[in-house]
N, C-alpha and C positions, 0 to 999 in steps of 0.2 A: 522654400522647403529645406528642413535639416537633413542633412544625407543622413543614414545607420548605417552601420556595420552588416555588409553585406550576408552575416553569417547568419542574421534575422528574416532573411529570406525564405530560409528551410523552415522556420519555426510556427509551427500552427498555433495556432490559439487555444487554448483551453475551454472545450463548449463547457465544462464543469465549473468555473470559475464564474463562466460569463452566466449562466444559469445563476450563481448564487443570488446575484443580486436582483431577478427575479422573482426567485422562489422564499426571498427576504421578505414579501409582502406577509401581513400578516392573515389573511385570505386563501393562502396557498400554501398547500400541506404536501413537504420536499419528500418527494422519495428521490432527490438527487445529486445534491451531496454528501459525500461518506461522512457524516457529523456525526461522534458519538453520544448518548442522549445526554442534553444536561441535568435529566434527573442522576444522572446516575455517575458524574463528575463529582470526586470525595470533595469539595470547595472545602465543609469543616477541618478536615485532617491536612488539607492543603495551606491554609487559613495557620496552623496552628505550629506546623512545619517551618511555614515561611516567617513565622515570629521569631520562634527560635532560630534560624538562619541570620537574623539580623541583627542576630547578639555578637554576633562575630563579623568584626571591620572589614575582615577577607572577603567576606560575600559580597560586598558593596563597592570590589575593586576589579582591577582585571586579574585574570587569570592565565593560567598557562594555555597555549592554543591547543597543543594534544587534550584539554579536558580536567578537567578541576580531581587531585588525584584521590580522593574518599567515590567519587563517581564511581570512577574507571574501574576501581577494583572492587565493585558494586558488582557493574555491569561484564567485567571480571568471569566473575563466580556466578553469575546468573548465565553466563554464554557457556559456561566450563559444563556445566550441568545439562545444557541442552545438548552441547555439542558430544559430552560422553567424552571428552580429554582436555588437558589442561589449555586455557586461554589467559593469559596475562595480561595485565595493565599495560604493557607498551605496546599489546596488540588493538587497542582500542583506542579511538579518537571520537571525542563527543562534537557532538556538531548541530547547530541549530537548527534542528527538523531532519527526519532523514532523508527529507528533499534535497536539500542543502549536502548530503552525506553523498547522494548520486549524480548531482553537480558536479562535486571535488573528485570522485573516482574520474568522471569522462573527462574533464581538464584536466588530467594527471596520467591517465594512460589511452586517450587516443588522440589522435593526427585524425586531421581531415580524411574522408577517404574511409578509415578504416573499419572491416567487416565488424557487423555485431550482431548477435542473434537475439531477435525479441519473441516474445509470444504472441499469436495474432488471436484473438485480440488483446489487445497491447494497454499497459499501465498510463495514461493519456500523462502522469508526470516522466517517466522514465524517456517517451516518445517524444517529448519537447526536450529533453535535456541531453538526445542523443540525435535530434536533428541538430541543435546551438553547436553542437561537437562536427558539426560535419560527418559524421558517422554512415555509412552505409548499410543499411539496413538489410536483414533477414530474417524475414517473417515464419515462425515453426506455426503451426495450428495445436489448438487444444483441443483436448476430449473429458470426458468423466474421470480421466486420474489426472489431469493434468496435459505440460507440456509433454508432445511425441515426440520422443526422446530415441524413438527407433527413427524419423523421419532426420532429424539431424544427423543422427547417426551415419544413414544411407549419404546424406549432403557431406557431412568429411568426410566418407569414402572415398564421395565425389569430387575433394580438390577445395573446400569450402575452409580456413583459417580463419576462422572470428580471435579478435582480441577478446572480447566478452561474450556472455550469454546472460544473460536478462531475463532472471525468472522471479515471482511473485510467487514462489512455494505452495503456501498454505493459502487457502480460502481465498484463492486468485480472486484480484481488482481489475476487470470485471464479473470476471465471470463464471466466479465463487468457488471452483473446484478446487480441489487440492493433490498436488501432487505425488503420484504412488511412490512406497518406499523402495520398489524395484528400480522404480525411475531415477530415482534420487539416486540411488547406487550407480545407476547406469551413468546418470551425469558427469559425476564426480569421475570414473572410471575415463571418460571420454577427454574429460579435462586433464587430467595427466595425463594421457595418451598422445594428445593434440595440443596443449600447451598453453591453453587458452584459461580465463579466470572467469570463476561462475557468481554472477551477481545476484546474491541471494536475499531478497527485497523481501523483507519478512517485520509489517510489521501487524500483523493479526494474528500470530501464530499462538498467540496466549489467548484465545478467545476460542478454544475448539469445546467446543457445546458438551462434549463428555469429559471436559478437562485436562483430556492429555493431549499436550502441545505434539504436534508431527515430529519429527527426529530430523535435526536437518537435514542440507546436503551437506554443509560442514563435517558433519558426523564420518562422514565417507571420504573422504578427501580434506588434504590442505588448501587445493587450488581455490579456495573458495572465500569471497568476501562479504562479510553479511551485514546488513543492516538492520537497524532496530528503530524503535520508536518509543515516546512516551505518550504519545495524540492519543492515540487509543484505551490505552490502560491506565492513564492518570488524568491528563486535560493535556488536550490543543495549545493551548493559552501557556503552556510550562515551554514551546518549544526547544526542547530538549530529543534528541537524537543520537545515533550514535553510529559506526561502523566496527567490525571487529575481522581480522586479516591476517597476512602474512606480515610481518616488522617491517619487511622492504615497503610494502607499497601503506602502510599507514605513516611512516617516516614522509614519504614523502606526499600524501596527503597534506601531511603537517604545513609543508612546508607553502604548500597551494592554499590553505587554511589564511595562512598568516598572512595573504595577501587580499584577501576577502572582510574577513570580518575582526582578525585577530586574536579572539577565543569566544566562546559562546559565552552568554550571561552569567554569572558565578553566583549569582542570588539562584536562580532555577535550576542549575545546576546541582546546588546544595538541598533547596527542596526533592528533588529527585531523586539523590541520592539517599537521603532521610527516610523519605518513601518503601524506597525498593529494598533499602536495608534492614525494616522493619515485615522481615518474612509472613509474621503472624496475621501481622494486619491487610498486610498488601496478597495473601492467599486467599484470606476470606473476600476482601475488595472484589477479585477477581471473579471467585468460586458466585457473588451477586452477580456481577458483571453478566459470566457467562449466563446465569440461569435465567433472568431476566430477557437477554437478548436472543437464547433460545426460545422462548414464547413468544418474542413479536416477531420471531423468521416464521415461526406456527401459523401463527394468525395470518401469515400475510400467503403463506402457500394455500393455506387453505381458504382465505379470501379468495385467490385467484382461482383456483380447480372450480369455484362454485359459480364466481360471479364472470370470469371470462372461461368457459368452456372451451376446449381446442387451442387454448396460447401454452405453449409448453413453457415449464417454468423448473429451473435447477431446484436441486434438494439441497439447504444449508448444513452445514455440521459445525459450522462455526464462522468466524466474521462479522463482517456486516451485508454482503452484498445477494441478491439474486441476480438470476439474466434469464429474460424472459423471449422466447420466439414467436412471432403471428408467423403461422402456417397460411394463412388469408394471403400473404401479403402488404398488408399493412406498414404502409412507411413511416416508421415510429419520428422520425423528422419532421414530417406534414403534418404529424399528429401531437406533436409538441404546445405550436402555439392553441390549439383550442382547446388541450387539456389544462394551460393553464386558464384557461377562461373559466376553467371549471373548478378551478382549487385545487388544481396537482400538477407536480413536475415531476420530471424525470428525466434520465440522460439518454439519447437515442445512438441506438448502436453503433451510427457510421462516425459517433466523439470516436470510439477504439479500434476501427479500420487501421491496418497496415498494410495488409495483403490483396490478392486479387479482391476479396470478399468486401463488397460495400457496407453492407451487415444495416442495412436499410430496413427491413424485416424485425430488427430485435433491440432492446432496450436492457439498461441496467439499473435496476432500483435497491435502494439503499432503506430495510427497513427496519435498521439499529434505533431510530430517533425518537420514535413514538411509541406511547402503549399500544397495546394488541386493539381497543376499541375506534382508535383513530387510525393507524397502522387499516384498520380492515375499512373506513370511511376514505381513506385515500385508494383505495384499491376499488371502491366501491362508485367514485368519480370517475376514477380510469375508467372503469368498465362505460359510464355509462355514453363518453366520447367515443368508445371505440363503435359500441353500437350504435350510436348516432350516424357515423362515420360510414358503417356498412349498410345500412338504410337507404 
């Protein structure tokens, strides 16, 4: 046997990952992972982008590891506008997926050991790349605005120092909510009070079903380090990512960066950048995006209220995700392997356990992928395992 790195000890597995290739069957209709639809992936204008990219020898070489700089001050002026004051190109470092962005933050600012605040139920990427860190965890709970930001609150009262906070803002992964603008103020406040920096994992927040992005926590505070994404609003397949900060801690970012990968792709990079800098196209993209994805969150809430009566199920406003509760009792785990027998999948609540709550009871489905006619025949499987189930 090969020894590992003892630090793989804390690290769970990803039921999300391990699911995909599952629900890869062509038989089985995924409500389980966050896939956005590939009708709805621009390929043509991606296609057309990456031609022209390749008229130029730089895109075919390496790149600077802070981020190819037409990006960065892309991504620049698109954070400057969300955040409501100026963001710079030196405050930005692109990085291969914003996976890979929350990676380099916990190798870069925590030590073994140290406190960090997550939301329970928790981002199943953010929860594996802050066990790898040795990190100590603390679990906030959520509600209908979001993370309880009074319940942290009363915890530094109480003597609690996290180096981070760990929040999914907008149309929280799992569990769809978004976090109030009171709250967001509240954070930010708390973070320069207490000294600590707020990991603002946002990469949905252009997806809110009436078109106005939430206001970050940025907005409210400097203490704050955000991350972005292109998986969702362009294609997966571009992994292209980004983080935007304080100079101090994307410098040295940088410099954990160069020991990883050495820059992210400069071909995808330059499509990306092409992309997001062509405002006209990439607003209408979006304004489809969103209208689209608001009809099969429709369809699928309203599949559920008809076909599973008594499973309570979130109200989207934007995103991708629901999160659904059996008041029954129903162990959405147990109830896994014989929904796929049936042609459906889905994630069972205790993938985003942190806290005392095993969340054995509740599941998280993902129903950005399909039209509203299959979106409600996958719901319409669910259902009829579950009734089986209680039989």
């Amino acid at each position: 046997m090969i020894p590992l790195a003892r630090r793989l000890d804390a690290v769970r597995g990803s039921a999300i990952r391990d699911l995909l290739t599952l629900t890869a069957r062509p038989d089985v209709l995924s409500l389980a992972g966050g896939l956005p639809a590939a009708d709805l992936l621009p390929r043509e204008r991606i296609a057309t982008a990456a031609t022209l990219a390749l008229t130029d020898p730089a895109n075919a070489q390496y790149s600077a590891t802070m981020g190819v700089a037409e990006l960065r001050g892309v991504l620049a002026d698109h954070e400057s506008v969300r955040a409501g004051r100026p963001v710079t190109p030196d405050q930005v470092v692109v990085t291969t997926g914003s996976q890979q962005a929350l990676d380099l933050l916990a190798r870069t600012l925590l030590d073994p050991g140290d406190p960090v605040v997550v939301e329970d139920p928790v981002y199943v990427g953010a929860l594996q790349v802050l066990q790898a860190a040795g990190a100590e965890l603390h679990p906030v709970p959520l509600d209908g605005d979001g993370m309880r930001v009074d319940v942290l609150a009363d915890r530094l009262a109480a003597g609690l120092r996290p180096r981070l906070v760990h929040t999914v803002s907008s149309f929280h992964n799992p569990r769809g909510v978004t976090l109030a603008q009171d709250r967001r103020r509240a954070l930010a406040e708390l973070a320069d009070r207490y000294g600590f920096l707020v990991v603002e994992d946002d990469p949905y927040g252009l997806l809110a079903f009436d078109g106005v992005p939430p206001r970050p926590v940025a907005a409210y505070g400097e203490r704050v380090v955000r991350l972005g994404s292109a998986s969702k609003v362009l294609a997966p397949a571009l992994r292209v990512g980004w983080l935007t900060g304080p100079l101090e801690v994307c410098a040295a970012v940088e410099r954990v960066k160069q020991l990883t990968d050495l820059c992210t792709s400069s071909l995808t990079q330059a499509i990306a950048a092409e992309l997001l800098a062509d405002t006209a196209w990439f607003d209408a993209h979006l304004k489809q995006v969103r209208a689209v994805t608001a009809e099969r969150a429709l369809a699928f809430t309203d599949a559920v209220a008809e076909l599973l009566p008594g499973v309570e199920c979130s109200t989207p406003t934007g995103g991708m995700f629901c999160w659904l509760a059996f008041p029954d009792g129903t162990d959405t785990a147990a109830l896994l392997p014989r929904a796929l027998e049936a042609g459906v999948g889905f994630v069972p609540g205790s993938a985003f356990a942190v806290g005392d709550e095993p969340r054995t009871t509740e599941a998280r489905c993902c129903y950005a992928s399909y039209p509203p006619e299959t979106v409600r025949e996958a719901v319409r499987r669910l259902a009829s395992v579950v009734h089986t189930a209680a039989t």
